[in-house]
C-alpha positions as CSV (number, residue, x, y, z in Angstrom):
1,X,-3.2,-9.4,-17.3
2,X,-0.9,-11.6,-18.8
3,X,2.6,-13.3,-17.5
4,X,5.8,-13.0,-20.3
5,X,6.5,-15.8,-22.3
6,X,9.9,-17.3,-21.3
7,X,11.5,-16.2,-25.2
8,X,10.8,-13.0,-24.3
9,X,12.9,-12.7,-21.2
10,X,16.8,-12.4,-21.8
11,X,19.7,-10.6,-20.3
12,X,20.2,-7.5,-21.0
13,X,16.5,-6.2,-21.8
14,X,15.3,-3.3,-19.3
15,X,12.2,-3.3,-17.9
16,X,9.9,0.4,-18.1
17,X,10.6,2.7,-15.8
18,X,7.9,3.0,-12.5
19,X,7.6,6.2,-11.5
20,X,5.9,6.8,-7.7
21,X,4.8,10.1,-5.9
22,X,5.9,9.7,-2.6
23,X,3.4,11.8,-1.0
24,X,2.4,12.0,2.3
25,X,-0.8,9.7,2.2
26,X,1.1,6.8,0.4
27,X,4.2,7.2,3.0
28,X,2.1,7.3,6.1
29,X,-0.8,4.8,5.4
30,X,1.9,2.6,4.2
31,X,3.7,2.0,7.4
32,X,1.0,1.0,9.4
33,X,-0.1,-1.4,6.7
34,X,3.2,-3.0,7.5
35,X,2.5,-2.9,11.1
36,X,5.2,-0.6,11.5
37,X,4.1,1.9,14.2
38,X,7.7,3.8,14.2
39,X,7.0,7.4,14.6
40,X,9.5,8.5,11.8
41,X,6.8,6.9,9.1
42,X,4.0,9.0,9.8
43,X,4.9,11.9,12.6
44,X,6.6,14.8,10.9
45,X,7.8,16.2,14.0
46,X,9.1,12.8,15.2
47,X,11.2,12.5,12.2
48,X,12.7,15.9,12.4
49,X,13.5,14.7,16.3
50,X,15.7,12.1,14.9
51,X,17.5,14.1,12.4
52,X,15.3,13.2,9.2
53,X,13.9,16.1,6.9
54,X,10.4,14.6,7.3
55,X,8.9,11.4,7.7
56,X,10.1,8.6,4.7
57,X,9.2,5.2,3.8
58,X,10.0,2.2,5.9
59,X,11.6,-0.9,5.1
60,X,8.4,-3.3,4.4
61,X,6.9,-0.8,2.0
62,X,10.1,-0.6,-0.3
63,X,10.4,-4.4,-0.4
64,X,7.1,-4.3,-1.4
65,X,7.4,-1.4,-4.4
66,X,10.9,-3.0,-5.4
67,X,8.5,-6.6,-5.6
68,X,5.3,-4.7,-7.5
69,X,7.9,-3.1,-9.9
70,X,9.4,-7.0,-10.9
71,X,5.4,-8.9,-11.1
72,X,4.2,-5.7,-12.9
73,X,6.6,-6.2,-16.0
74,X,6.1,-10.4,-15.3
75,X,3.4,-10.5,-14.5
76,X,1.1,-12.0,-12.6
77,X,1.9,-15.9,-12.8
78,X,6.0,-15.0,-11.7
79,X,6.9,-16.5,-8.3
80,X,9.3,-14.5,-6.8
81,X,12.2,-16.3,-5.5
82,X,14.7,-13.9,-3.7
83,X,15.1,-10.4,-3.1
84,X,18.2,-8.5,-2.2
85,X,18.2,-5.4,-1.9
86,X,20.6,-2.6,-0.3
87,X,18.8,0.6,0.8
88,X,20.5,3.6,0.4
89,X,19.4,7.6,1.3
90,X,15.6,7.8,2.4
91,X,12.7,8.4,0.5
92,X,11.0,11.0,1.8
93,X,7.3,11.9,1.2
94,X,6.9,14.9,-1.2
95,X,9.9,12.9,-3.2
96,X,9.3,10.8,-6.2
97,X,11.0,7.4,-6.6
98,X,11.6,6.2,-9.8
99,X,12.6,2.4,-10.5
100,X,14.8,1.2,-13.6
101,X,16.1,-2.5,-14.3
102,X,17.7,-4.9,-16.5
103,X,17.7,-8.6,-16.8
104,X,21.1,-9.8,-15.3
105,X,20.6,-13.7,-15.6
106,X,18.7,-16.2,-17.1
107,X,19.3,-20.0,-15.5
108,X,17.7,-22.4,-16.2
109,X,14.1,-20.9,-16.3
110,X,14.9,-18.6,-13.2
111,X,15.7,-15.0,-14.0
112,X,17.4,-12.5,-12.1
113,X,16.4,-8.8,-12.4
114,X,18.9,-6.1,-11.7
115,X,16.9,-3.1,-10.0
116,X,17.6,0.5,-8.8
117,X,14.9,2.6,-6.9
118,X,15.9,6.4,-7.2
119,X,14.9,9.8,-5.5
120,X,16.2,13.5,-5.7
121,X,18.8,12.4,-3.6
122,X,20.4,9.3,-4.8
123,X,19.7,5.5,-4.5
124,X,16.7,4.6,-2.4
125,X,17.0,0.7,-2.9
126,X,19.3,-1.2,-5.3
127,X,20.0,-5.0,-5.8
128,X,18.3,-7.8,-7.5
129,X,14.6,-9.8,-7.7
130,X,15.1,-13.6,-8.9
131,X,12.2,-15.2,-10.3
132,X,10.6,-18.0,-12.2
133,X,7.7,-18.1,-14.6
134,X,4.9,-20.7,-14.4
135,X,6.4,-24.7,-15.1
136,X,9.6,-24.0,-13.5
């Protein structure tokens, strides 16, 4: 693998789209990964107790796709400095989530990545991934 050359990065350029099947397997072996033992991540019928369609991703595991969506494009020398994100309507296994982005800054060799996470019904996870390449 190899990490983008600082020239290359400038605002405005999007990043390739990550597309990820949400199914079952990935949502429920992924909360316990976490350590998140919440019923709603990997009990069907739990979820549906508490008013969900079925059971969805968890917190941990989108902070982690919105991160692996960033590195994969930067590769893997970036250091990831911040990440804030907003989540929005769940992401529910069976769904697909589908991740877009732009390059909103560039500062002094620290970039800031404008990133939206989507699924049939709307925004799963929006907001932005700052970062700095190897030497900065």
């Amino acid at each position: 693998m190899w990490t983008l050359a600082e020239k290359r990065i400038g605002v405005g350029v999007t990043l390739p789209d990550l597309t990820i099947a949400l199914t079952p397997t990935v949502t429920v072996s992924a909360a316990p990964a976490t350590m998140d033992f919440t019923p709603v991540h990997h009990d069907v019928e739990s979820a549906r107790a508490q008013g969900a369609k079925g059971i969805f991703l968890n917190i941990l595991t989108t902070m982690g796709l919105v991160e692996r969506y960033v590195t994969d494009w930067a590769g893997p020398e970036a250091l990831i400095r911040g990440i804030n994100v907003k989540l929005g309507v769940p992401a529910y296994a069976g769904d697909t989530l589908t991740f877009s982005g732009a390059v909103a800054a560039c500062d002094d060799g620290e970039f800031t990545v404008q990133v939206r996470g989507a699924v049939s019904l709307g925004d799963h996870a929006s907001g932005t991934v700052r970062f700095a390449l190897p030497g900065h």
